[in-house]
KENUMAR-567327 format. One record per residue: chain; x, y, z of N, C-alpha, C in turn; residue number from 0; residue in three letters. Coordinates in Angstrom, 1 decimal, padded with zeros to 4 digits. Example, Ala and Ser with C-alpha at 12.3 -4.5 7.8 and 13.67 -1.06 7.14 Angstrom:
KENUMAR-567327
+-------+--------+--------+--------+--------+--------+--------+--------+--------+--------+-----+-----+
| chain |    n_X |    n_Y |    n_Z |   ca_X |   ca_Y |   ca_Z |    c_X |    c_Y |    c_Z |   n | res |
+-------+--------+--------+--------+--------+--------+--------+--------+--------+--------+-----+-----+
|     A |  013.2 | -005.7 |  007.8 |  012.3 | -004.5 |  007.8 |  013.2 | -003.3 |  007.8 |   0 | Ala |
|     A |  012.8 | -002.2 |  007.1 |  013.7 | -001.1 |  007.1 |  012.9 |  000.0 |  007.9 |   1 | Ser |
+-------+--------+--------+--------+--------+--------+--------+--------+--------+--------+-----+-----+
//
This chain:
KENUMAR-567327
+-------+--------+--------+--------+--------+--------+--------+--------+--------+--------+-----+-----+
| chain |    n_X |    n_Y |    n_Z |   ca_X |   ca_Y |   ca_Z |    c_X |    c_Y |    c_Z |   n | res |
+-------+--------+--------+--------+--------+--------+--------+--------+--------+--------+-----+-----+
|     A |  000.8 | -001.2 |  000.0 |  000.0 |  000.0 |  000.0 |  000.9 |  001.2 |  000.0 |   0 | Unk |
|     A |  000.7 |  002.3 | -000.6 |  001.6 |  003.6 | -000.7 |  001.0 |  004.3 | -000.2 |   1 | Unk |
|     A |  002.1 |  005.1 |  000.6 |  002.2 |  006.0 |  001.7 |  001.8 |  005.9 |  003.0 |   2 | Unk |
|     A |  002.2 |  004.6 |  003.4 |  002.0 |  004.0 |  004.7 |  003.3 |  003.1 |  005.3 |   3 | Unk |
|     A |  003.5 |  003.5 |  006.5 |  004.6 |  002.7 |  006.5 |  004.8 |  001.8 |  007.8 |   4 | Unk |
|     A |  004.5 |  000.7 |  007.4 |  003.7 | -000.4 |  008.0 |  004.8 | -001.7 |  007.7 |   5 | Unk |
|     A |  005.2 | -002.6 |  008.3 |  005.4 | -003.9 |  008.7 |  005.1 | -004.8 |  007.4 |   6 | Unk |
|     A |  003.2 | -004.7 |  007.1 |  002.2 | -005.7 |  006.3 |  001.6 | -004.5 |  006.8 |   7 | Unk |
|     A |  000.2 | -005.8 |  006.0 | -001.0 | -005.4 |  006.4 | -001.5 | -005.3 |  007.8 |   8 | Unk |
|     A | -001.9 | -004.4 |  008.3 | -002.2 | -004.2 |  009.6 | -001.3 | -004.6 |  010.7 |   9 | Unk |
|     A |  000.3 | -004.4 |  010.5 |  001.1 | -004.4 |  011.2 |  002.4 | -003.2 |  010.8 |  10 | Unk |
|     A |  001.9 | -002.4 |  011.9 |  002.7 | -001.2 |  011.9 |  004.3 | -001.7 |  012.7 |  11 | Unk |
|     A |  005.3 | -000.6 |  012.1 |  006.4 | -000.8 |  012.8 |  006.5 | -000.5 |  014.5 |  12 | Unk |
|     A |  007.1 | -000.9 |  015.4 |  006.8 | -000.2 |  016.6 |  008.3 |  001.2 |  016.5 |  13 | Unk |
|     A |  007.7 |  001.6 |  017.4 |  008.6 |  003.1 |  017.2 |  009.8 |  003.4 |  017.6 |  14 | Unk |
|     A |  009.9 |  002.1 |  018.4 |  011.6 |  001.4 |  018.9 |  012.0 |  001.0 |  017.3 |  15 | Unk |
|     A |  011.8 |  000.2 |  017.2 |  012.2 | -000.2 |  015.9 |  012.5 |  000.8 |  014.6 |  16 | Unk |
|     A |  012.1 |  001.9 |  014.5 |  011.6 |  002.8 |  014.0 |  012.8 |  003.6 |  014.0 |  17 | Unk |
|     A |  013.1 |  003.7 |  015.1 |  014.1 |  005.0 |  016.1 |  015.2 |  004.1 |  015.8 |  18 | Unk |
|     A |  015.3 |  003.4 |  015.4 |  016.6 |  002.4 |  015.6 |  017.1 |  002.3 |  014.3 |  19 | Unk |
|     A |  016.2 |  002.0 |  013.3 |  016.8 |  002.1 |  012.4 |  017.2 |  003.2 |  011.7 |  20 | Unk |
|     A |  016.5 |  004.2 |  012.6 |  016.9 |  005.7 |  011.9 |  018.3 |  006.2 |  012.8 |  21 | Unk |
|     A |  018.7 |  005.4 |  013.5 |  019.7 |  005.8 |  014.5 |  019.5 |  007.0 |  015.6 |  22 | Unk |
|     A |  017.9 |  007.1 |  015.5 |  018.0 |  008.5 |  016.5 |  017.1 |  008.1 |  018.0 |  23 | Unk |
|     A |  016.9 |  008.6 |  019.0 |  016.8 |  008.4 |  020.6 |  014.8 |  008.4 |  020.1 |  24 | Unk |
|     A |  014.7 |  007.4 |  020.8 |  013.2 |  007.0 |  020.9 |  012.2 |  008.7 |  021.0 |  25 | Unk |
|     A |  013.2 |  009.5 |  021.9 |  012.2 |  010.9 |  022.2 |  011.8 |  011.2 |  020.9 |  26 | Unk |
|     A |  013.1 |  011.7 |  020.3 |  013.2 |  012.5 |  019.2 |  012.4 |  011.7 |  018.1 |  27 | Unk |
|     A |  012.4 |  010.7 |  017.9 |  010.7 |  010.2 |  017.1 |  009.5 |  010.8 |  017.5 |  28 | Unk |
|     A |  009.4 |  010.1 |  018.7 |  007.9 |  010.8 |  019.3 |  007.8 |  011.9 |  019.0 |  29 | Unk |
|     A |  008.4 |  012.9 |  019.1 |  008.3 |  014.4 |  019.1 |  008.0 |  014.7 |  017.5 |  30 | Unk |
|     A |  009.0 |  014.1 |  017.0 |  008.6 |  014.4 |  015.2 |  007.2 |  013.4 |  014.7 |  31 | Unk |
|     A |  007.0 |  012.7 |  015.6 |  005.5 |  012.3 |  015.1 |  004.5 |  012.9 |  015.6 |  32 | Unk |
|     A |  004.7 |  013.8 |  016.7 |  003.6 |  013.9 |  017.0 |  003.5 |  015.5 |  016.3 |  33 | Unk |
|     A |  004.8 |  015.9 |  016.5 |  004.2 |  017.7 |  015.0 |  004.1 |  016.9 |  013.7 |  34 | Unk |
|     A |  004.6 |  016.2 |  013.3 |  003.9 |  015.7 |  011.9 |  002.5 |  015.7 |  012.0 |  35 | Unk |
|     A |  001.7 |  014.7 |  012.9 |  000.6 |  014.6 |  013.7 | -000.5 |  016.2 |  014.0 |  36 | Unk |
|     A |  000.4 |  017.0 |  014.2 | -000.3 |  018.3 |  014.5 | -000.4 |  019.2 |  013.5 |  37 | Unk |
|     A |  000.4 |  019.0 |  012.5 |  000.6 |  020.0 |  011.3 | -000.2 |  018.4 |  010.0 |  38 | Unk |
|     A | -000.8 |  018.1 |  010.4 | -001.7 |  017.3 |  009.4 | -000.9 |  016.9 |  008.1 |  39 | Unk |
|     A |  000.2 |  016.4 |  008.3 |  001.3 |  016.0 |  007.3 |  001.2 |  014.3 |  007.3 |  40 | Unk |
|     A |  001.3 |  013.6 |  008.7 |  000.3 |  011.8 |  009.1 | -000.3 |  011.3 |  009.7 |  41 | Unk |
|     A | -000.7 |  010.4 |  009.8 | -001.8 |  010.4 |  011.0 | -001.7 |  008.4 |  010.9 |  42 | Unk |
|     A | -001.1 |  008.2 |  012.4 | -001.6 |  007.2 |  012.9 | -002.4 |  006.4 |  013.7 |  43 | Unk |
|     A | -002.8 |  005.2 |  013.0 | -003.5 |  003.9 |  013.5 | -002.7 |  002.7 |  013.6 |  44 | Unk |
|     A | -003.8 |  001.9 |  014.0 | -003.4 |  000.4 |  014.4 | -002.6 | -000.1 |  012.7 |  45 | Unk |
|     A | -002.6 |  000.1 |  011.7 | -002.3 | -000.2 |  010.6 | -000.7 |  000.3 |  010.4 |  46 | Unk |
|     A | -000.6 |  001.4 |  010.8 |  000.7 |  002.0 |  010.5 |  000.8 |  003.2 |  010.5 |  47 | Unk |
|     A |  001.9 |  004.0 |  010.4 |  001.5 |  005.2 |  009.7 |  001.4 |  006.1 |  008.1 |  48 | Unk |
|     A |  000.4 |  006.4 |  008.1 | -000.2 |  006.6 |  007.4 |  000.6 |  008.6 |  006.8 |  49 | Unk |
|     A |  001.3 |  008.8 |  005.5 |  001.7 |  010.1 |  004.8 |  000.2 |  010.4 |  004.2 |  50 | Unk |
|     A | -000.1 |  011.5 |  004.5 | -000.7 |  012.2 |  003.9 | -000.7 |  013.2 |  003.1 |  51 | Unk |
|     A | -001.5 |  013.1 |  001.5 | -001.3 |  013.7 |  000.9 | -000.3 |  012.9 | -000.3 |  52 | Unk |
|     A | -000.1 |  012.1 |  000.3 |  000.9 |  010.8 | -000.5 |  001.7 |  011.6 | -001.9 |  53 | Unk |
|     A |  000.3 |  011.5 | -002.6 |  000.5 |  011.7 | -004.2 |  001.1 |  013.0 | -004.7 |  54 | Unk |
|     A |  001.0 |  013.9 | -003.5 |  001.9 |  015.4 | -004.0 |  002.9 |  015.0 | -003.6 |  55 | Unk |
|     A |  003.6 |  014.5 | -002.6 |  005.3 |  014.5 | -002.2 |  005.3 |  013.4 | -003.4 |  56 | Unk |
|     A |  004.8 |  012.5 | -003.5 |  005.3 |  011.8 | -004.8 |  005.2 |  013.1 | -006.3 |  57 | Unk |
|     A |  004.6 |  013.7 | -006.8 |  004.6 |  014.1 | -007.8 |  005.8 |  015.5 | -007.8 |  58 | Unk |
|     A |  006.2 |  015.6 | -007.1 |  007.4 |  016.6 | -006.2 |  008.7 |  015.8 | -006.8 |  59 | Unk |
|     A |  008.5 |  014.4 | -006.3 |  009.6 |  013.2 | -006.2 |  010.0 |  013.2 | -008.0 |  60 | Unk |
|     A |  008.5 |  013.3 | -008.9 |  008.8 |  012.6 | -010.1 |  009.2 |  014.0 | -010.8 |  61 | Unk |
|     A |  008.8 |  015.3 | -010.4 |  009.4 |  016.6 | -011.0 |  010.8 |  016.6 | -010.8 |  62 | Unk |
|     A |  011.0 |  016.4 | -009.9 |  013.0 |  016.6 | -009.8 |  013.6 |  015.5 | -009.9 |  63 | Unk |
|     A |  013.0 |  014.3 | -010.3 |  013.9 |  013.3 | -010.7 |  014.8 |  013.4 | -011.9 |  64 | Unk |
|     A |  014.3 |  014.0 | -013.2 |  015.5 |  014.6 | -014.0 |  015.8 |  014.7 | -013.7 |  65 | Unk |
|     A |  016.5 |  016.3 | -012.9 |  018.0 |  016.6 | -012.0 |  018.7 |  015.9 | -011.7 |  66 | Unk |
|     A |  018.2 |  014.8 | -010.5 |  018.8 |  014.0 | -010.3 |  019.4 |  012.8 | -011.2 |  67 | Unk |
|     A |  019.0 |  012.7 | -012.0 |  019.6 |  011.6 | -013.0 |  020.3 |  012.1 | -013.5 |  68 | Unk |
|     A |  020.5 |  013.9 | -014.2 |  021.2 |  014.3 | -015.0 |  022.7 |  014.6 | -014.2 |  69 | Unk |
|     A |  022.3 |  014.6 | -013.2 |  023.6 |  015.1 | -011.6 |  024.1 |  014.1 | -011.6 |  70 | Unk |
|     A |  023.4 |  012.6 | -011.7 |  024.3 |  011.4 | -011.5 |  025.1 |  010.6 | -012.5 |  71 | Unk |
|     A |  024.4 |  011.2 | -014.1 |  025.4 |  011.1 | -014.8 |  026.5 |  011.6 | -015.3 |  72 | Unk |
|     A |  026.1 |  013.1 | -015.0 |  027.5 |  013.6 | -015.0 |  028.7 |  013.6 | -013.7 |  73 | Unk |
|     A |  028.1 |  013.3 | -012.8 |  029.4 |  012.6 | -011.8 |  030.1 |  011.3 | -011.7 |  74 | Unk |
|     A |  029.2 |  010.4 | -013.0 |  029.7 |  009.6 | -013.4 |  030.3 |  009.4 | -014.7 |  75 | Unk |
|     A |  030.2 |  010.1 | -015.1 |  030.6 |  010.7 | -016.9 |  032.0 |  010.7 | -017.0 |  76 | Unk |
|     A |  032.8 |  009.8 | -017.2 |  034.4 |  009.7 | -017.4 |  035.4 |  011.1 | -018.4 |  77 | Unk |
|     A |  034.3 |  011.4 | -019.1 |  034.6 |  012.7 | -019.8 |  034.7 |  013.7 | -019.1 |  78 | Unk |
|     A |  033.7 |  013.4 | -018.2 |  033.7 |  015.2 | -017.5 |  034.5 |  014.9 | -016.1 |  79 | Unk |
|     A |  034.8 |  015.9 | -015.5 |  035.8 |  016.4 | -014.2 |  035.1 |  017.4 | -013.5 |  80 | Unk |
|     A |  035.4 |  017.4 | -012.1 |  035.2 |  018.9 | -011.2 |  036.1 |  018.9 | -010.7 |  81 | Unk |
|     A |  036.3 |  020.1 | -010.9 |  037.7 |  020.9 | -010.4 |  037.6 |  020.6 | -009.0 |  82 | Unk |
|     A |  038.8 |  019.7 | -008.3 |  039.0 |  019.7 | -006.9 |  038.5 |  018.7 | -006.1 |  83 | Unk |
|     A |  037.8 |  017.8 | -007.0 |  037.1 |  016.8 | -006.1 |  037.8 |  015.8 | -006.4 |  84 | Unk |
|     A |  038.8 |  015.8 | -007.1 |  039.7 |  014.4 | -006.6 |  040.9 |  014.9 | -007.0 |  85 | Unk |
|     A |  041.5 |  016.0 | -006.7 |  042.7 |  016.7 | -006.5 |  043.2 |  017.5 | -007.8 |  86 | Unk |
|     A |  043.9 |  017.3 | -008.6 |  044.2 |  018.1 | -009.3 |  042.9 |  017.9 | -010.6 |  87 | Unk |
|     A |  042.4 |  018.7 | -011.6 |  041.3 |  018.5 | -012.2 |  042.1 |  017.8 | -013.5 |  88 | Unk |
|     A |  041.6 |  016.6 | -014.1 |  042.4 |  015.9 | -015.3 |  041.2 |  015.3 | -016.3 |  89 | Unk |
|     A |  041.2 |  015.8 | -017.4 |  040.4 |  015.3 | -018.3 |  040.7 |  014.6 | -019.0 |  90 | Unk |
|     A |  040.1 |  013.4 | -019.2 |  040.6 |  011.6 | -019.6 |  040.2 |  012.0 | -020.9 |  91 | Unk |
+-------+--------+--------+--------+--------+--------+--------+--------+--------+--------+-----+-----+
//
């Protein structure tokens, strides 16, 4: 299901788990769930939690993916070079 971030079906992550895999202190979840929660951005149930508005942060996602692809091929582009990021600038 999209924009829910759940386990399965009707098994949400618990927020230990949650916190842990994000590397950050159980508070500091709670706290950012619960202004997510107050600013109407998700809203949780027994199911999981639940992004709201899903389909605009996705259509956000699919507008700047160009960029992003065009940024990753040219950092990978053997032809091209940036000055300084791997020491003297040398064009193959």
């Amino acid at each position: 299901m999209e924009g829910i971030i759940a386990a399965g079906a009707s098994k949400p992550y618990p927020h230990t788990w949650i916190a842990g895999t994000l590397n950050i202190p159980i508070e500091l979840l709670e706290v950012t769930l619960k202004k997510c929660e107050e600013s109407e951005r998700i809203k949780e149930n027994k199911d999981g939690i639940h992004i709201l508005n899903w389909g605009k942060y996705q259509s956000e996602y699919e507008r700047q993916k160009p960029y992003r692809v065009k940024k990753k091929q040219e950092e990978t582009d053997p032809d091209k070079y940036v000055k300084g990021k791997y020491g003297k600038a040398v064009k193959r």
